[in-house]
Residue, then its C-alpha position, 0 to 999 in steps of 0.5 A: x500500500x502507498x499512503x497519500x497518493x497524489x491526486x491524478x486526473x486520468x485513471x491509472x491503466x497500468x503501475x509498475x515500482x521500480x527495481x529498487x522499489x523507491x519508485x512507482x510509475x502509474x500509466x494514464x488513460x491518455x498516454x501520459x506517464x506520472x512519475x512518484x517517488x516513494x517516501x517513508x514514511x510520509x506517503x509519495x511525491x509526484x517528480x514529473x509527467x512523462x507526455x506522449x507526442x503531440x496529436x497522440x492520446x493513446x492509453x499507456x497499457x504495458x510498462x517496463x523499467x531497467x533494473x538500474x532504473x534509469x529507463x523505462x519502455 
């Protein structure tokens, strides 16, 4: 469980941590991509949002990050 998530506009279609699990990355409807970091234990911040090309509103459905979390497909 993550406490006192922020407030994210589009539902989440997909949530993947991150190797080292200081990181959760939530996949929005609209193709974005919101990137928390997680914090203990006060819950999590959002860093940023990750935006798709213009003129595309795909839902994200599958991610994937690298083991040393520096990339994420």
């Amino acid at each position: 469980q993550v406490p006192k998530v922020p407030q994210l506009v589009p539902p989440a279609y997909q949530l993947q941590f991150s190797a080292d699990s200081e990181s959760l990355f939530v996949a929005s409807a609209q193709g974005s991509v919101h990137v928390l970091q997680l914090l203990e234990p006060e819950g999590c911040k959002h860093l940023h949002t990750l935006q798709p090309p213009s003129g595309c509103s795909e839902a994200v459905y599958l991610l994937a990050s690298s083991t040393d979390g520096q990339w994420l497909a």
